[in-house]
TORFI-91101 format. One record per residue (C-alpha): residue in one letter; x negated, y negated, z. Coordinates in steps of 0.25 Angstrom, whole numbers, plus 5000, padded with zeros to 4 digits. Last residue first. Layout:
% residues N
AXYZ ...
//
This chain:
% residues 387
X475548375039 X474748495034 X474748515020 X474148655013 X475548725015 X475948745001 X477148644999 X476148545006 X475048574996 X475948584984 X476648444988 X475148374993 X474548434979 X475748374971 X475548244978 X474248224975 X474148284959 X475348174957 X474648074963 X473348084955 X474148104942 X475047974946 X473547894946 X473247964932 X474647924927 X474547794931 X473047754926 X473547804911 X474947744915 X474247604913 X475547534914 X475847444901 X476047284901 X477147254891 X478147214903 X477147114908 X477947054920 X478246904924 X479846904922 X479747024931 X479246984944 X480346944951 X481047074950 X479747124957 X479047244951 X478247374952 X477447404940 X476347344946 X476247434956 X475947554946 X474847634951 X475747754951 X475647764967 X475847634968 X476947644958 X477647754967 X477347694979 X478047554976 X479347614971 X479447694982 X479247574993 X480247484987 X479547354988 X481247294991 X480947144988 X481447044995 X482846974992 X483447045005 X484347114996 X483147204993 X482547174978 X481747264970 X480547294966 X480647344950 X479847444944 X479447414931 X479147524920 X478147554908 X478347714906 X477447834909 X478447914909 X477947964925 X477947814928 X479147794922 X479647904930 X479247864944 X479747714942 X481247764939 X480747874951 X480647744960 X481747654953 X481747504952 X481547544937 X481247464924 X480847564914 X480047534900 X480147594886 X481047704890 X480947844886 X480447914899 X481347804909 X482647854900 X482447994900 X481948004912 X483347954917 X484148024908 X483548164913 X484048114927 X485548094923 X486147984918 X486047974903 X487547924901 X487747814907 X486547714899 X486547584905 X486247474896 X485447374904 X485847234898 X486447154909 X487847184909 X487647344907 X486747354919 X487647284927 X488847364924 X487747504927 X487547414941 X489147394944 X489647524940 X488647604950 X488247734943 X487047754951 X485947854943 X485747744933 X485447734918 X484647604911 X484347554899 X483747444896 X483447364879 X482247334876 X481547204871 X480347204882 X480547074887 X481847064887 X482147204892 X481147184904 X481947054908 X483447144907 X483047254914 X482247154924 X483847104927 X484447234927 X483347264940 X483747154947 X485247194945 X485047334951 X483747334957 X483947464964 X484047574954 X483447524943 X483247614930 X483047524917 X482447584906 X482047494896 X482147534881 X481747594866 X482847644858 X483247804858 X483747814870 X484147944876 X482948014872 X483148174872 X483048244884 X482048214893 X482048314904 X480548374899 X480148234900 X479948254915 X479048354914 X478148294904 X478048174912 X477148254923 X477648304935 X477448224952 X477848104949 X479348154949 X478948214963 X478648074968 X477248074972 X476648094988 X476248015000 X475848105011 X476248105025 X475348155036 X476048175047 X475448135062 X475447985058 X476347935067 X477748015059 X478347885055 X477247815053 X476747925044 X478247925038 X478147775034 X476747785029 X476847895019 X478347825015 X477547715012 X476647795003 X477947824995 X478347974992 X478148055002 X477548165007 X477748265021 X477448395022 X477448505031 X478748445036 X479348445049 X478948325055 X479748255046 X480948305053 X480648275065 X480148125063 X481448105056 X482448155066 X481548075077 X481847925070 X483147955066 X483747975051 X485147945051 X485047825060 X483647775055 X482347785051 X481647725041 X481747755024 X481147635016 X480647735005 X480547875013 X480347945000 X480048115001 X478748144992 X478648264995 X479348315010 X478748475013 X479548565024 X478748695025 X479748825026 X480448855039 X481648765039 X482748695050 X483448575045 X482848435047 X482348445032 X482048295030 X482848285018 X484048335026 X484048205034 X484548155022 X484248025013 X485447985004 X485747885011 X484347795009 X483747745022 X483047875026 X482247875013 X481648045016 X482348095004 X481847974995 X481448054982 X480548174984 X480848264993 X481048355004 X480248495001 X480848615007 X479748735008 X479648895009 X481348885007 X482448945013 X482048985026 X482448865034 X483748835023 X484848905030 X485248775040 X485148675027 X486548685026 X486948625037 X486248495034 X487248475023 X487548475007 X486648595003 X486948684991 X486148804990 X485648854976 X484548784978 X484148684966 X483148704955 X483348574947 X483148544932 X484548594927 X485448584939 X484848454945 X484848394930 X486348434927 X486648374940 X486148254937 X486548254924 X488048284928 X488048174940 X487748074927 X488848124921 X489848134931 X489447974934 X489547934921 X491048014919 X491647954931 X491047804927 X492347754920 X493447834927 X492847784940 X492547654936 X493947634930 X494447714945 X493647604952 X494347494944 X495747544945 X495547574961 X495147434963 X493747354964 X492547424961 X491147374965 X490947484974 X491247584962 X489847664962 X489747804958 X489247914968 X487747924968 X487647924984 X488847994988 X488148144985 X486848104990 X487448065004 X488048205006 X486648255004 X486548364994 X485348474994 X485348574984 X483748594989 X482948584978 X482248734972 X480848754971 X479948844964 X478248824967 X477348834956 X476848714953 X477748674943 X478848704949 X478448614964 X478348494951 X479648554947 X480448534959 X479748394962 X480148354950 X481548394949 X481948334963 X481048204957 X482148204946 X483148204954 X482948094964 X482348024952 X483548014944 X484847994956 X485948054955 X485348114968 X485448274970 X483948294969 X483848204982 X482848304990 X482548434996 X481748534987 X481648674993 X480448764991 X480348924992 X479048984988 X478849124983 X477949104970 X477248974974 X476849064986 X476448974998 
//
């Protein structure tokens, strides 16, 4: 294929308020750049996207308290969808089509030498916003490539059937993804007669350098913990507030749900919340000049590790009681030969925070990983793959 002439299409989440959704749309674009290929990412917008970050007034009671909230929280939110959108216009090649439906997608068989699905958790049937249009059901005549796609805990079900899926996966050239379970789910899936490829992370895929190109200036001046927990939510407040202790430093945190109730929390226990860096530049900003991070997050965990930063993970608890062993969080720092990094709740009173992660051993590990997964994306967009 002619680096010069080639025509690829990027399909996935870049229009999440969300920090790693976009910033692995950015690196995956520029890691394609940076080897010679030009892309642009499909304009794509799933209805369920554009309802899935709205602000959070459940807890409201009365009209005069959800308008105060309203009124209060108006601003915040504008601002923080501004950043986002500031960062997609600014750093992101985007088609010059919209698309909002399945229809629209009827023109695009010719548009493009290659589509590529992924990263981020496109192919994780269980959460909303997951599509069937991220499985490119409609017709095209280019190679289909899926990098990196996430199945997580996705299975089969009403929206997603059985034979729907094993069609359209069918389909493609090239199939990685970014969890080993998710290797074994869809090779069990497919009986064996795919091969499936486990693969990195897109923002694992470029070097620091690139990412503190984004920077900005440094938004806190004093030394600090970064707190960025997207599931834990009270558990994850509390290890704040233990880590902080023990450490002598103040947490921040930012957050890409602005839910009243949780950023209340936060403030009652200690975590300032900082509302006006919001957007994804913020984000790396505040994990890249942190003194240690405490995340629940998968691309929260990706980023210290490309930072180079001292960093828990936390396990978190399902409403059973029992641990969730989130199955993205435990490929990423298997990969990065950092397992011990990820924790139980239970478990931090009896931790070493001043113990130091051998990054001299990481870093070399990641490079062996990073020149893998680059080699299966360039072969695969090349033709050299057979599936």
């Amino acid at each position: 294929m002619d680096k010069k002439t080639a025509k690829i299409g990027i399909l996935t989440f870049h229009k999440a308020i969300n920090y790693g959704s976009v910033l692995q749309a950015w690196a995956l674009q520029n890691t394609l750049k940076m080897n010679g290929y030009d892309s642009e990412i499909i304009d794509y917008e799933p209805k369920e996207l554009r309802h899935l970050y709205e602000t959070s007034l459940k807890d409201a009671k009365g009209f005069k308290r959800k308008l105060k909230r309203i009124l209060s929280f108006k601003r915040k939110v504008s601002m923080q969808r501004d950043k986002f959108l500031c960062f997609r216009k600014e750093n992101l090649h985007l088609s010059k089509e919209m698309y909002f439906y399945d229809s629209d997608f009827r023109g695009i068989a010719d548009k493009y030498d290659v589509i590529i699905t992924g990263s981020d958790q496109v192919w994780n049937t269980n959460i909303v916003d997951c599509d069937p249009i991220f499985f490119l059901p409609f017709p095209f005549n280019g190679k289909k490539i899926a990098y990196a796609c996430s199945v997580n805990d996705g299975q089969v079900n009403e929206r997603f059937p059985a034979d729907w899926l094993e069609k359209w996966l069918r389909q493609y050239d090239f199939i990685s993804v970014r969890e080993q379970s998710g290797v074994e789910k869809l090779s069990s899936f497919l009986n064996y007669n795919m091969k499936i490829y486990n693969t990195l992370d897109p923002t694992l895929l470029l070097d620091k350098e690139m990412y503190t190109s984004l920077l900005g200036d440094r938004i806190k001046d004093e030394r600090y913990i970064f707190l960025y927990n997207m599931w834990t939510k009270m558990e994850g407040i509390q290890v704040a507030k233990k880590v902080s202790e023990k450490l002598g430093l103040p947490v921040y945190t930012i957050t890409n749900q602005m839910d009243m109730i949780r950023i209340v929390k936060y403030s009652r226990n200690g975590v300032k919340v900082d509302l006006q860096h919001t957007g994804p530049k913020d984000f790396l900003n505040y994990i890249y000049y942190s003194d240690f991070i405490i995340t629940d997050s998968f691309h929260g965990t990706a980023f210290s590790i490309i930072f180079n930063k001292e960093f828990l993970t936390l396990n978190t608890h399902m409403d059973n009681g029992q641990y969730k062993n989130d199955e993205r969080l435990i490929s990423i720092l298997s990969n990065e030969a950092l397992v011990e990094r990820f924790v139980k709740i239970d478990d931090i009173d009896s931790l070493d925070l001043h113990k130091r992660i051998d990054y001299t051993r990481v870093n070399e590990y990641r490079e062996d990983l990073r020149t893998q997964s680059l080699g299966l994306l360039l072969d695969a967009i090349e033709g050299k793959i057979n599936l």
